[in-house]
Structures are given as C-alpha cells and as structure tokens.
Short mmCIF file of the C-alpha atoms (twelve columns), coordinates in Angstrom:
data_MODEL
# 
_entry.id   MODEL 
# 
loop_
_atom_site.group_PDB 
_atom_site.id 
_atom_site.type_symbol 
_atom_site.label_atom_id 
_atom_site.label_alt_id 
_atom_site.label_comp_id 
_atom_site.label_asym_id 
_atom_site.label_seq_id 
_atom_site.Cartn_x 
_atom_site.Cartn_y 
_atom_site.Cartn_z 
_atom_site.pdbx_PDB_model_num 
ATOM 1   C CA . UNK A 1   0.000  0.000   0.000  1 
ATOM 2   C CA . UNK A 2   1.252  3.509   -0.712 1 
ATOM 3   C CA . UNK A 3   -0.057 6.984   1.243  1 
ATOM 4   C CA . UNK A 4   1.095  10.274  1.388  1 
ATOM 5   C CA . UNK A 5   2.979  11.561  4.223  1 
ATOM 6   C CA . UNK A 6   3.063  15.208  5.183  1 
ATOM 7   C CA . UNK A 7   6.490  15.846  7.389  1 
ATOM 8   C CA . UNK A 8   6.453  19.051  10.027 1 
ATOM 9   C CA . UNK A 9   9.343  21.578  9.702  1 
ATOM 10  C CA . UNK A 10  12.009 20.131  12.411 1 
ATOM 11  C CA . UNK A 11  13.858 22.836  13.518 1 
ATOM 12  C CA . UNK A 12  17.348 22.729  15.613 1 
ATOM 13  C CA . UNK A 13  18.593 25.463  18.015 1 
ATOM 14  C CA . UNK A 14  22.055 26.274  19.242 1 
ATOM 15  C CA . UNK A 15  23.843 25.652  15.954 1 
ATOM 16  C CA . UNK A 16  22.524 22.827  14.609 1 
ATOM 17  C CA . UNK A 17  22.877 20.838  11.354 1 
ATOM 18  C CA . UNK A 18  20.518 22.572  8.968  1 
ATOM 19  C CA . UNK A 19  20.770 19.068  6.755  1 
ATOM 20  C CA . UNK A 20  18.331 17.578  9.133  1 
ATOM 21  C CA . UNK A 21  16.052 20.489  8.882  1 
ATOM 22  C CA . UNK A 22  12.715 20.166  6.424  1 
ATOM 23  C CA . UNK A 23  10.529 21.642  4.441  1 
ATOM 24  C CA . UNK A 24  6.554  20.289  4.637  1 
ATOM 25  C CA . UNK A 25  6.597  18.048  2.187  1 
ATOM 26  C CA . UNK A 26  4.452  15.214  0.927  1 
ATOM 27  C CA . UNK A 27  6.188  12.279  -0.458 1 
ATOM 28  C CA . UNK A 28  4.987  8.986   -1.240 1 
ATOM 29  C CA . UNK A 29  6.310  6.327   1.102  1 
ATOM 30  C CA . UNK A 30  6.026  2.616   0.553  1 
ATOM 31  C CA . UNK A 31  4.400  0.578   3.218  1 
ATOM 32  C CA . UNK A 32  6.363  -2.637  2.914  1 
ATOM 33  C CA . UNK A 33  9.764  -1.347  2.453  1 
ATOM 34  C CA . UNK A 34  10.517 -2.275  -1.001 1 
ATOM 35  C CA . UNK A 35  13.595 -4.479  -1.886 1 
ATOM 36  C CA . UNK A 36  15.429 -3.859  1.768  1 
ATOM 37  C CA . UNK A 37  15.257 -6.479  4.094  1 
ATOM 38  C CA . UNK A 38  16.160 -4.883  7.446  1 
ATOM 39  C CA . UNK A 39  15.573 -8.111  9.781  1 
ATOM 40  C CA . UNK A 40  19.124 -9.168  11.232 1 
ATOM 41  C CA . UNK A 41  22.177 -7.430  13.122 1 
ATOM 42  C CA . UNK A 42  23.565 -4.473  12.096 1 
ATOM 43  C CA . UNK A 43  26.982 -2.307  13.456 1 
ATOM 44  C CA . UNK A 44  26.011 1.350   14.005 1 
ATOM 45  C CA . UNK A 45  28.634 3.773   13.817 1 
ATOM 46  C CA . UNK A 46  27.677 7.577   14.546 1 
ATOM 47  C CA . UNK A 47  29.699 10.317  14.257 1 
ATOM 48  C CA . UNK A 48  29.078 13.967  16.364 1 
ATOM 49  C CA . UNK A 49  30.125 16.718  13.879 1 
ATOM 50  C CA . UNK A 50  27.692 18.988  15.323 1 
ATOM 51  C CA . UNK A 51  27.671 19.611  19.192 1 
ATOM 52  C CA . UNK A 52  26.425 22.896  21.776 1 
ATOM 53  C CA . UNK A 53  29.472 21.048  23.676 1 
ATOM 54  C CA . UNK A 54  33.087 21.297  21.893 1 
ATOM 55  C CA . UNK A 55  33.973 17.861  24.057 1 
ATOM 56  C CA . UNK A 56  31.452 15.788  22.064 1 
ATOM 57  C CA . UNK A 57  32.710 16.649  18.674 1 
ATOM 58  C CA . UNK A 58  34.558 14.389  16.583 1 
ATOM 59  C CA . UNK A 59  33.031 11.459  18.690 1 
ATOM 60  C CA . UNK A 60  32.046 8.434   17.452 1 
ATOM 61  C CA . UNK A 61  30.587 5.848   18.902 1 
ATOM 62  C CA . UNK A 62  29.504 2.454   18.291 1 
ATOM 63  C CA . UNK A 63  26.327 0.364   18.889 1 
ATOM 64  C CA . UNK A 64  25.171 -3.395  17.917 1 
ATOM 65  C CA . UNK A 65  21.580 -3.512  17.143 1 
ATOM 66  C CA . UNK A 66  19.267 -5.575  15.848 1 
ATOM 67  C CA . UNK A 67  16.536 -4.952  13.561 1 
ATOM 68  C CA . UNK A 68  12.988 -6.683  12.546 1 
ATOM 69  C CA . UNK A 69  10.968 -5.664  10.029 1 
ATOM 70  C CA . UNK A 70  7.003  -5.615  9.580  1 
ATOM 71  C CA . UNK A 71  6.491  -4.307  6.236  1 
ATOM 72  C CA . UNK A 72  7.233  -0.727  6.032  1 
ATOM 73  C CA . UNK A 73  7.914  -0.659  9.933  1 
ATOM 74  C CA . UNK A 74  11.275 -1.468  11.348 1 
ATOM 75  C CA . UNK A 75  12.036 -1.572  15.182 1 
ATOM 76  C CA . UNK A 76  15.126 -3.359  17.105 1 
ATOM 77  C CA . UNK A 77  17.076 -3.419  20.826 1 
ATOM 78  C CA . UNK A 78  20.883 -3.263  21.087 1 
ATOM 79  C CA . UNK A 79  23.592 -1.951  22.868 1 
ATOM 80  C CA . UNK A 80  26.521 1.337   22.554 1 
ATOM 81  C CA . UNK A 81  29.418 -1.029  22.857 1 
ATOM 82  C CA . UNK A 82  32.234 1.444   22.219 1 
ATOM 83  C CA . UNK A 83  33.511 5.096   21.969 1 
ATOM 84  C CA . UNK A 84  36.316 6.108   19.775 1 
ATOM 85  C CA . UNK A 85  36.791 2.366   18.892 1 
ATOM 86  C CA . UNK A 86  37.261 1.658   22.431 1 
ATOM 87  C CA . UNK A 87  35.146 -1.308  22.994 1 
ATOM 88  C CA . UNK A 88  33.311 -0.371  26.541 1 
ATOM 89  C CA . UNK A 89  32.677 -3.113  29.434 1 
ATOM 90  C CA . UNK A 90  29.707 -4.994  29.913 1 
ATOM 91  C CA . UNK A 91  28.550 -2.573  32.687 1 
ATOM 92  C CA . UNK A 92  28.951 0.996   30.834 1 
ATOM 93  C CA . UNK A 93  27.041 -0.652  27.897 1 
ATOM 94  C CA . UNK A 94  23.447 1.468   27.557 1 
ATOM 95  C CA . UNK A 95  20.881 -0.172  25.851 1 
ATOM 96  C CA . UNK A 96  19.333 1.888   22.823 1 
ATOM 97  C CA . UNK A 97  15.730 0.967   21.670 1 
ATOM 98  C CA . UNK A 98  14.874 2.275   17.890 1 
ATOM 99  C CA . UNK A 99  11.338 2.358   16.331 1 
ATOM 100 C CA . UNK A 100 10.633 3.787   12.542 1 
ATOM 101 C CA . UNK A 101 9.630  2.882   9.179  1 
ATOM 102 C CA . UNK A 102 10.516 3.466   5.499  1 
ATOM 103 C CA . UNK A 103 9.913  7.335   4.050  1 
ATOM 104 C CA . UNK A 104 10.316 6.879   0.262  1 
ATOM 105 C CA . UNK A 105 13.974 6.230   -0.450 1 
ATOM 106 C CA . UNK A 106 15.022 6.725   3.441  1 
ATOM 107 C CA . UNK A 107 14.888 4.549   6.359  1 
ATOM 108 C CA . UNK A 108 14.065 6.716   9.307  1 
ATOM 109 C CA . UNK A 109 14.698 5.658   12.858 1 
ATOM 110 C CA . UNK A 110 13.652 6.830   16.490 1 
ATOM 111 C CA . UNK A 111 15.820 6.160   19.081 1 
ATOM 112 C CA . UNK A 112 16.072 6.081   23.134 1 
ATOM 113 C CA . UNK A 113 18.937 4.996   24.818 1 
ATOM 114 C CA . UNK A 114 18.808 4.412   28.747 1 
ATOM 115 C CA . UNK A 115 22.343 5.781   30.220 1 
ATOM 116 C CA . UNK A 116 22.813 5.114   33.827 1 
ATOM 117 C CA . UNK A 117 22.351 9.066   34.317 1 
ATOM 118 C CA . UNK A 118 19.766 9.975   31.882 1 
ATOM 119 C CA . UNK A 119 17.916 8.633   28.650 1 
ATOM 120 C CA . UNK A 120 18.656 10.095  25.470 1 
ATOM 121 C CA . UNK A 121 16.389 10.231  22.173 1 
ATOM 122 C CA . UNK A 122 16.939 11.227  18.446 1 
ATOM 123 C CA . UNK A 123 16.823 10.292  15.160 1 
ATOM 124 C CA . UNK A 124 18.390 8.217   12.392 1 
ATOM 125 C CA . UNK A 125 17.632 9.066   9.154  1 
ATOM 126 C CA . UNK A 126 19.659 6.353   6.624  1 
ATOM 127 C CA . UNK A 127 19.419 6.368   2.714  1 
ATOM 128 C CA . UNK A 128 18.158 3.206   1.127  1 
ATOM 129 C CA . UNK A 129 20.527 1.533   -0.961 1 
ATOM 130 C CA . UNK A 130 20.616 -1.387  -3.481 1 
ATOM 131 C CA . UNK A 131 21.377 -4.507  -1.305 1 
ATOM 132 C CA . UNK A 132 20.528 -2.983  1.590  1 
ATOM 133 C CA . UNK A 133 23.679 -4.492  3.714  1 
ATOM 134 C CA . UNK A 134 25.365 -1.083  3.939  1 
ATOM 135 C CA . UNK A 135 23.234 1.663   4.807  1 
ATOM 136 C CA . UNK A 136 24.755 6.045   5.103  1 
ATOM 137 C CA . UNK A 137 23.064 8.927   6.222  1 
ATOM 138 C CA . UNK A 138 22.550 11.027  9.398  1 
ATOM 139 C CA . UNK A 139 21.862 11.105  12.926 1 
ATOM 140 C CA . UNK A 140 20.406 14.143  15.426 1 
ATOM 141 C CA . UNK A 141 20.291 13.876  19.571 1 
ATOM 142 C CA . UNK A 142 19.150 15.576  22.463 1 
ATOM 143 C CA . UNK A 143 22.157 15.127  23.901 1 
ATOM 144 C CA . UNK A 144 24.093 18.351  23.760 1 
ATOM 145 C CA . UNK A 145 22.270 18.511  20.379 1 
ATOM 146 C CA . UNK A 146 24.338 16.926  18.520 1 
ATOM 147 C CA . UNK A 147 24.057 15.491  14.747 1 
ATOM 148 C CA . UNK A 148 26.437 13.740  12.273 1 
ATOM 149 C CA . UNK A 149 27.055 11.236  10.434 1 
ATOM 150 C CA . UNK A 150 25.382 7.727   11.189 1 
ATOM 151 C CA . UNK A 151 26.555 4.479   9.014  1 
ATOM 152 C CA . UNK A 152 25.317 0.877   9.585  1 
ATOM 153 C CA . UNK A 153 26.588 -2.149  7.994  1 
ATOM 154 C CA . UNK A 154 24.430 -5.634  8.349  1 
ATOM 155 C CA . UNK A 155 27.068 -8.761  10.343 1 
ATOM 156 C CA . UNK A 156 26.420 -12.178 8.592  1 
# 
C-alpha cells in the first residue's frame, strides 16, 4: 500500500545541522519497504560533527543492534558497545531501543537509549541503498544537540 505523508518543519537550536532540517513536504512512502530487508544485526557507527558542547565533537561511537521488520515498519534493541573504537565493558554498555519505518527512499529511525544518568532520544535518518547491507546517512540527539554522520553495515 502507498499513502502520502506530510512531514512538520524540524527545527534545531544552538547551531545545529541545517541538513536535518525540512521543508513540509508530501512524499509517497512505501508501506512494505521495497527491496530492503532490514531483519538481522547491524553495526552502528555515529559520528558527532555537530555539538552545543566542543567535548562531544569528533566522537564516534559504536552500537550493535538488531533490527525486525514488519512491512514498512522497522524496530530493534541493542547496545553502545564502544567510543572512539574503544570497545566499553559490559557494565557501561546502555541499551538503545529504535522504532521507525521506510519514508520513500530513506529509512528513518527513532531512538532512546537508557544511560545510567539519563535517557537520550533522536533520530536516524539512513538512505536506502541497493542490497541494503550497507546503509549512510545522518543522525540528530538531544544530547548536547548533537548530529552527524550515522553508518550501519548488516554482520552475517
């Protein structure tokens, strides 16, 4: 099934990447994904180019997730299981929960992840790609509002 889907202006304060801002637009999305099967573990890398705190950028860190897929809706558990390519111990290891669906040509992701401290939420917005195994786009959190780069590659 295909519908329309009409997305709100997000907007970013404190410096912000204006990539992740939009227009209203409607856009067809398809309901059952297309070609991409999402089901299966995936290593998330993000990025922080973007930060209101100069100690966060240039960070990347590094979850393990994985995904299941219900058509156009995809939704997963995992884990941050390093920082800078430090691999973290079991008990510094935050569990991030993601919920989303395919938007046309992108696969867009909410996220929470539980820290010890605080939660955290934001969004992953990936481009779909032929294969599907290697997936590129962007991320935005709360935390410190920070955005960058987000890649994900599928583990066999």
């Amino acid at each position: 099934m295909v519908v329309a889907v009409v997305r709100p202006t997000v907007s970013s304060e404190g410096g912000g990447d204006s990539s992740l801002d939009e227009e209203p637009s409607a856009e067809r999305t398809d309901e059952t994904g297309g070609d991409v099967d999402f089901n299966g573990r995936w290593d998330i890398t993000h990025e922080i180019q973007v930060s209101r705190l100069s100690a966060y950028a240039g960070l990347r860190l590094g979850y393990r997730l994985t995904l299941q897929q219900e058509g156009g809706r995809v939704y997963g558990r995992g884990v941050k299981v390093s920082e800078n390519g430090v691999a973290l111990p079991e008990e510094r290891r935050t569990p991030i929960f993601v919920d989303g669906r395919v938007e046309g040509g992108s696969l867009v992701l909410h996220f929470v992840e539980h820290g010890s401290e605080r939660s955290s939420t934001g969004t992953i917005r990936w481009q779909l790609s032929p294969g599907g195994d290697a997936l590129q786009g962007r991320f935005s959190s709360d935390v410190a509002q920070s955005s960058g780069t987000s890649v994900a590659h599928r583990l066999r």
